[in-house]
C-alpha atoms as one frame of an Amber mdcrd trajectory, in Angstrom:
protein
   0.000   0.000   0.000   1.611   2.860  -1.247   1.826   6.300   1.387  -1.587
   8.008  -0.292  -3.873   5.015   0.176  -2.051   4.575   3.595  -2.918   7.882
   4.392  -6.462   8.185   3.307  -7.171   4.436   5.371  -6.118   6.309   8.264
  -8.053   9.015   7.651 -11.336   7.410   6.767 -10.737   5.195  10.363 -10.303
   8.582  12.060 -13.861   9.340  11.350 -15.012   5.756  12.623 -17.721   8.573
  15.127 -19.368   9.916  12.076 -19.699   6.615  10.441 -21.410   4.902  13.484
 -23.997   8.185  13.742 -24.347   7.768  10.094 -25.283   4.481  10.373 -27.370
   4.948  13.137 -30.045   7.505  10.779 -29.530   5.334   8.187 -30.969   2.618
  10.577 -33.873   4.479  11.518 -35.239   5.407   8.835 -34.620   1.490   7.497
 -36.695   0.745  10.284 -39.150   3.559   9.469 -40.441   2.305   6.354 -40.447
  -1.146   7.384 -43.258  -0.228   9.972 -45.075   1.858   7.592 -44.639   4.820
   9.235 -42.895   6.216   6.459 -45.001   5.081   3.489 -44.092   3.596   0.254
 -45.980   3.882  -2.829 -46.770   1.149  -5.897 -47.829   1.990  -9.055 -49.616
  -0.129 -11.453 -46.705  -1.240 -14.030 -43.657  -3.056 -13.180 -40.717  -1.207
 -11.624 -37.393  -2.664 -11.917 -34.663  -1.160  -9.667 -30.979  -0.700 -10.495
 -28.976  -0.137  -7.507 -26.647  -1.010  -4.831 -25.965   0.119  -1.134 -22.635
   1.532  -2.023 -20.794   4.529  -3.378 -18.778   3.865  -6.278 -19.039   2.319
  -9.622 -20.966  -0.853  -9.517 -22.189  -0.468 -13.066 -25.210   0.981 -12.917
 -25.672   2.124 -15.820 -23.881  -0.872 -18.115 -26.958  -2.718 -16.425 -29.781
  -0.165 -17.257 -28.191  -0.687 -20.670 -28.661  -4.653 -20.720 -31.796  -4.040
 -19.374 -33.170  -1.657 -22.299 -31.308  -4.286 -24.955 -33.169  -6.832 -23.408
 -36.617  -5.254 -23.331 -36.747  -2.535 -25.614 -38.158  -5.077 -28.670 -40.691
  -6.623 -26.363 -42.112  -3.554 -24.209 -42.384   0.356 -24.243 -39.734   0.832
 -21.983 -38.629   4.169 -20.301 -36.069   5.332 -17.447 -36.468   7.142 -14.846
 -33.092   8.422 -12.822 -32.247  11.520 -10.563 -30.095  13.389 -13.136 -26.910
  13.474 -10.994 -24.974  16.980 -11.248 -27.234  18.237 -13.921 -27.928  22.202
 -14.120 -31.945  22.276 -14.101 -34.140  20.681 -10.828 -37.800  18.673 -11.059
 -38.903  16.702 -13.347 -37.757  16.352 -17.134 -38.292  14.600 -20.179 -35.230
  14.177 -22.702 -35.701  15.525 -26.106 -34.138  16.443 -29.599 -32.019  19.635
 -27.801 -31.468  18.235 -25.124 -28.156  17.939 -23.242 -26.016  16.509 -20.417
 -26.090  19.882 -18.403 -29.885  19.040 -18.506 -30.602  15.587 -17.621 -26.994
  14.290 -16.794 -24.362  12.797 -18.057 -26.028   8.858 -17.255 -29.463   9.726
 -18.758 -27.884  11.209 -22.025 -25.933   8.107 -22.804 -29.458   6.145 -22.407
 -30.989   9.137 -24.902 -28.224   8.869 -27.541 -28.046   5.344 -27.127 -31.729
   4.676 -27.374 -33.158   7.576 -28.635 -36.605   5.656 -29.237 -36.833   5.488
 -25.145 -38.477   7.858 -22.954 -35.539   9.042 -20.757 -36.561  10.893 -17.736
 -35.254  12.543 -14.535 -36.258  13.593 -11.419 -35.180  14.114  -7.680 -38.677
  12.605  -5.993 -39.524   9.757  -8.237 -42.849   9.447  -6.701 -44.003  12.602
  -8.257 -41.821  12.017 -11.276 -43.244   8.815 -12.354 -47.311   9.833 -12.676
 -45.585  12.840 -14.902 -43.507  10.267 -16.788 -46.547   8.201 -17.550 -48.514
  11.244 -18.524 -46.267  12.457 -21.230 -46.171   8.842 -22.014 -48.975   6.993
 -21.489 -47.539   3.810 -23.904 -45.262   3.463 -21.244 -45.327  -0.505 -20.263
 -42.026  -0.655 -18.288 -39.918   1.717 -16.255 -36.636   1.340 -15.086 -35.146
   3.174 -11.639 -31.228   3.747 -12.219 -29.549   4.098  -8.618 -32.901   4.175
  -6.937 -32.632   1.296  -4.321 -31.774   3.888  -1.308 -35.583   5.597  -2.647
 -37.663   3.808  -1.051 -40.639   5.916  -0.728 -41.661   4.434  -4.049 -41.617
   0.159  -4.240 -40.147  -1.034  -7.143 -41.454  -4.771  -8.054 -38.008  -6.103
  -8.801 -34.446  -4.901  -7.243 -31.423  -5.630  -9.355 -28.405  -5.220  -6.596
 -25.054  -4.383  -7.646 -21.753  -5.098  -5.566 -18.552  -5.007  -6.876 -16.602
  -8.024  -7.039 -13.381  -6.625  -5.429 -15.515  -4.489  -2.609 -18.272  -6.990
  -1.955 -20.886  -4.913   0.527 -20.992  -7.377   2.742 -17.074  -6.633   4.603
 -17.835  -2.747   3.816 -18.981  -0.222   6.546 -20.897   2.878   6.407 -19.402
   6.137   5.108 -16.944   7.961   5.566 -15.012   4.872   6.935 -16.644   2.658
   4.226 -18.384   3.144   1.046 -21.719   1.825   2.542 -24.369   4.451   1.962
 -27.234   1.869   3.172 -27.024  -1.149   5.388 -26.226  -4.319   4.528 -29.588
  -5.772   5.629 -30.987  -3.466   3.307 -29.742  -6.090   0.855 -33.217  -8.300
   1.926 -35.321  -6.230  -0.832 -33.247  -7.455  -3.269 -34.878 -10.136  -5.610
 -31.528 -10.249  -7.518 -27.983  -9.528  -6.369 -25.436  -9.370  -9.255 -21.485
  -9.478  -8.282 -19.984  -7.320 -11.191 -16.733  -6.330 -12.142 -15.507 -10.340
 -11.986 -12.512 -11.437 -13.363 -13.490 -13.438 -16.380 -11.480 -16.538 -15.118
 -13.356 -16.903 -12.076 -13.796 -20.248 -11.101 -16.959 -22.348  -9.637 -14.734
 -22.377  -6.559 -14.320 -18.667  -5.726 -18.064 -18.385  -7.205 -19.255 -20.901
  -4.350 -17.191 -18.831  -1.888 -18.672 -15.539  -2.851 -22.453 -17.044  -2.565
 -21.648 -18.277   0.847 -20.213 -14.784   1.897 -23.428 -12.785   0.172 -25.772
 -15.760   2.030 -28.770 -14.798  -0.504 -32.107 -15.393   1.254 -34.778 -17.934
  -0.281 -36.061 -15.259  -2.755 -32.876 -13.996  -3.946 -30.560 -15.138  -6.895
 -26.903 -14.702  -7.151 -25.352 -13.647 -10.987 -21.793 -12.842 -11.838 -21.185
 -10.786 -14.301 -17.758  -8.725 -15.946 -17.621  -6.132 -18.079 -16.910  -6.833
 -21.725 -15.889  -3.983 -23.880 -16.213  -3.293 -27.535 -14.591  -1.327 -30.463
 -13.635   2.696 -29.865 -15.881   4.524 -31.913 -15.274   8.444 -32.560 -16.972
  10.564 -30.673 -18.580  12.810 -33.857 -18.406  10.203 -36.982 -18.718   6.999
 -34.860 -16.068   5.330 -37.262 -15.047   1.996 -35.731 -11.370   2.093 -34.578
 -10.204  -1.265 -32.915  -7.192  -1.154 -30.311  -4.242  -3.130 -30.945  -0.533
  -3.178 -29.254   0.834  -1.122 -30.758  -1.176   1.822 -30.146  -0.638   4.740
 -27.324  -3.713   5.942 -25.716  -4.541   9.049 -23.881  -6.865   8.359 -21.415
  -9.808  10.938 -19.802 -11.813   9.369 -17.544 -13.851  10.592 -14.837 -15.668
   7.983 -13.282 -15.674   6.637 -10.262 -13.758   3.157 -10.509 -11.439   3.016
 -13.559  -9.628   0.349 -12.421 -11.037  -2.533 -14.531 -10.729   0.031 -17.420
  -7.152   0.665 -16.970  -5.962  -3.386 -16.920  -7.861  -3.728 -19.949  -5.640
  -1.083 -21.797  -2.736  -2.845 -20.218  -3.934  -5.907 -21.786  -4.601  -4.522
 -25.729  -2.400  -1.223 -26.077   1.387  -0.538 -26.234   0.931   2.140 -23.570
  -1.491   4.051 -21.914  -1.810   8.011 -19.907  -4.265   8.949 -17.842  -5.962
  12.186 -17.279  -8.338  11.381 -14.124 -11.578  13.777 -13.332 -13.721  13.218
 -10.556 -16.854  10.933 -11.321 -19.515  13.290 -13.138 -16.513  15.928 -14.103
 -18.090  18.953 -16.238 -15.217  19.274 -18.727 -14.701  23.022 -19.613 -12.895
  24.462 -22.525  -9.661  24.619 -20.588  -9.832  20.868 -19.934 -10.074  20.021
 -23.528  -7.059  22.073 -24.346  -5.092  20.633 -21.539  -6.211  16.848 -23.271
  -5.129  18.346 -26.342  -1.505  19.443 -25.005  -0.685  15.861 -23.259  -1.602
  14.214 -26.425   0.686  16.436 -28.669   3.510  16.023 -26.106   3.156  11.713
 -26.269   5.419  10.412 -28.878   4.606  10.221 -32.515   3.375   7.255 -33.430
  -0.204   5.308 -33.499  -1.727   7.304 -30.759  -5.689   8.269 -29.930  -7.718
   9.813 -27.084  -9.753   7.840 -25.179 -12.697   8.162 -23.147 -15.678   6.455
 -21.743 -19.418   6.917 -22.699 -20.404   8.683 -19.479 -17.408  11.221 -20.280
 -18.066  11.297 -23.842 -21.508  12.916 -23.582 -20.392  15.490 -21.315 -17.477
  16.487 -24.195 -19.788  16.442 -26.748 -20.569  20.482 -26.126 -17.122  20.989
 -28.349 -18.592  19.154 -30.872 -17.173  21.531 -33.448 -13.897  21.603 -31.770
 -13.611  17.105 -31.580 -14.458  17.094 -35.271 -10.804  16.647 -36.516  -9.526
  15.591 -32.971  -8.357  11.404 -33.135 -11.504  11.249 -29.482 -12.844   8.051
 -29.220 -15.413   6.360 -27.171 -14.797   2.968 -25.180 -18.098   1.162 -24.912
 -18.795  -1.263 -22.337 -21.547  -3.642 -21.029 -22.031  -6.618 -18.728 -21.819
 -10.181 -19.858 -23.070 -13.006 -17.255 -20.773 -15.451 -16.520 -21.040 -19.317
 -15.185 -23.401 -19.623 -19.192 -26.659 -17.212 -16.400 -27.502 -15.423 -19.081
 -30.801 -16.954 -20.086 -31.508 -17.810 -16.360 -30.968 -13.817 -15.663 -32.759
 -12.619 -18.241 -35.825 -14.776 -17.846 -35.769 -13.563 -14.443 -36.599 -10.076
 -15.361 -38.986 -11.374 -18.422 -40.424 -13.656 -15.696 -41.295 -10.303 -13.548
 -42.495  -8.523 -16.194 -44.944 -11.390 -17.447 -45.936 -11.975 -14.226 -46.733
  -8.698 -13.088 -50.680  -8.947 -11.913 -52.043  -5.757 -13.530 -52.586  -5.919
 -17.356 -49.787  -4.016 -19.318
């Protein structure tokens, strides 16, 4: 452990106090809703729920993204999500002008992505859903991204996220952990997915992990890892495959980019890395300071790289990236342990089983 992770351990285990009191309201108001006393609301449709009890990159969003491949042929599907660190408040519906600064940067990759989708956000999904299903009364399914901690509205099927390498149940509440929400919390959970697996994991650690989660008799255990495809440029979308003997420029702002980086190591010559903050609002001078560390990298078989999240909050220079080599990494989940028809006829199994006609 090198002397910066040393000294942030220390400093998250300094504020064990605030981490116990946090814990503590997050408790309570658990406990709260499980009385009733704090109500929960249903709606007639089926609600599936993306989430997890931790901070950090779980994949969230890869797996609203499986989830609209899967459905989007069989059902009029829409999202509904907060709109994390966008510029406008309420409720809003995505549409031809509309941008990152808007919605945010995870609902505009589901709009350019699927622009046939209703993409919504709001902060209180309770009153954001009846307004949802106004301005789209078609609507057959909706999908909660990062919702799970929301529970003043009762989604019909939780999809829970944990990260393979920070699995929430060893984790503790924040700031000494990354646990925003207990780990009992993990009950309403119908289906827990461990993400971010190595693709080599064997039936051995698999078994070990299942034992360690110690799913209830409602809940089903997936594995997944993320697969990623070809680069594509971020204005002409022209395919551009890695190899090894390319040099990449990195700029990546989300939250874990770990699995991201030891895939470059794997399929490029050499990589740099310009880290943002998760949800970074590139400005003009951030783009010119990606511009100067690429021309100062060697010449040679070089490109910029950058996720989809990041991507659609650079896409504001679109005149500017017209002639720049920017290209966009996508990713998505693939099930491992051959799940993949058992997980998706889990959520078609929801969906066709939900009691009120759709």
């Amino acid at each position: 452990m090198n002397l910066y992770n040393l000294t942030f351990q220390s400093i998250r285990f300094l504020l064990l106090p605030i981490a116990v009191v946090y814990g503590v309201v997050i408790w309570v108001r658990n406990k709260l809703f499980d009385r009733n006393i704090l109500k929960s609301t249903t709606f007639n449709l089926p609600l599936i729920c993306v989430g997890n009890v931790s901070v950090g990159g779980t994949g969230k969003s890869p797996m609203t993204e499986y989830l609209l491949e899967l459905l989007q042929d069989r059902y009029k599907v829409a999202t509904l999500s907060r709109g994390y660190r966008r510029k406008t408040r309420g409720y809003a519906l995505a549409g031809p002008q509309t941008t990152a600064l808007d919605i945010g940067d995870e609902p505009m990759q589901f709009h350019l992505k699927y622009p046939q989708i209703a993409v919504a956000v709001g902060e209180e999904r309770m009153v954001a859903i009846p307004q949802l299903l106004q301005d789209r009364p078609e609507t057959q399914v909706i999908i909660l991204d990062d919702a799970f901690q929301h529970r003043y509205v009762k989604a019909g099927l939780n999809l829970l996220l944990t990260d393979y390498n920070n699995l929430y149940t060893s984790d503790f509440y924040l700031p000494t952990g990354d646990l925003r929400d207990s780990r009992s919390s993990a009950a309403r959970a119908q289906l827990i997915v461990v993400t971010k697996c190595p693709e080599d994991l064997d039936e051995a650690g698999r078994q070990k992990i299942i034992a360690e989660i110690n799913p209830l008799h409602h809940q089903q255990v997936f594995f997944a890892t993320l697969s990623y495809g070809t680069p594509y440029h971020i204005i002409s979308n022209k395919a551009l495959p890695l190899h090894k003997d390319m040099e990449v420029l990195l700029a990546c702002g989300i939250a874990n980019p770990g699995p991201l980086k030891t895939y470059l190591e794997d399929q490029t010559a050499t990589f740099e890395v310009m880290a943002y903050n998760d949800h970074h609002i590139f400005s003009i001078d951030d783009l010119n300071a990606l511009l100067r560390r690429f021309e100062s990298m060697p010449e040679g078989q070089k490109i910029m790289l950058t996720t989809e999240k990041d991507g659609v909050r650079l896409l504001k220079f679109r005149n500017e990236l017209e002639t720049i080599p920017l290209y966009v990494l996508p990713v998505r989940h693939h099930i491992l342990f051959n799940q993949t028809e058992a997980f998706n006829r889990a959520i078609l199994n929801f969906i066709e089983g939900f009691k009120t006609h759709i």
